[in-house]
C-alpha positions, 0 to 999 in steps of 0.5 A, a space after each residue: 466491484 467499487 474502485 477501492 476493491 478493483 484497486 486492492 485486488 490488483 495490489 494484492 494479485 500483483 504482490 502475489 506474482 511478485 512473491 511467487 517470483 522472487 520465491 522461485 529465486 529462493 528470496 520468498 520470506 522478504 518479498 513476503 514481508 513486502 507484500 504484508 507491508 503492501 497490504 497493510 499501507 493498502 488497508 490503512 490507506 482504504 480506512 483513512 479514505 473512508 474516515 475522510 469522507 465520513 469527516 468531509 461531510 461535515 466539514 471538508 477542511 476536516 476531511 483533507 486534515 485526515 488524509 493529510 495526516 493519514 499519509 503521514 502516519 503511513 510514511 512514517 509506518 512504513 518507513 519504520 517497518 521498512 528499517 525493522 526488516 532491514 536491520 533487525 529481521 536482516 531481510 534482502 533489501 531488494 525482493 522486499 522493496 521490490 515486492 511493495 513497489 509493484 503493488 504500488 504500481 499495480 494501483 495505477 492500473 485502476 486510474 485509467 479514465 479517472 480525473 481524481 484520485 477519490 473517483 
């Protein structure tokens, strides 16, 4: 398994005990929503790595300009599904933020013995 599928299925197996958590608690639906937001700035951060390297190639400043605005596009995603949760879907703000953050932290785990975040 390469480093990008070792990182997702920490991700993914992390916001799962985190849903199965707060379902037990009776707060299932929002940790849900946490972890399909989770998933997703998980793949489109993969897709933006791959469009980089494949830009990088060719001309590296291209490739950082990806990734640059690949974050971008994330944050401003995640912000806006983050607020759609909150006021429209009136979701607990704590299972659901919760559950993305320890999938982000999951990520972390799989830093051990890196010098950079592409190795």
């Amino acid at each position: 398994m390469n480093a990008v599928g070792k990182a997702l299925t920490l991700q993914l197996g992390a916001g799962l005990l985190a849903v199965v958590g707060f379902g037990v608690m009776g707060q299932g639906l929002p940790a849900l929503y946490g972890w399909g937001l989770g998933v997703a700035n998980a793949l489109m951060l993969r897709q933006g790595f791959r469009l980089a390297d494949r830009r990088a190639a060719d001309d590296p400043r291209a490739g950082m300009t990806v990734l640059y605005m690949s974050a971008a596009i994330r944050f401003i995603l995640l912000a806006v599904f983050f607020g759609l949760g909150l006021a429209w879907l009136d979701l607990d703000p704590m299972p659901m933020v919760l559950t993305f953050v320890v999938m982000q932290l999951a990520s972390v785990f799989n830093l051990s013995g890196k010098r950079r975040l592409t190795d």
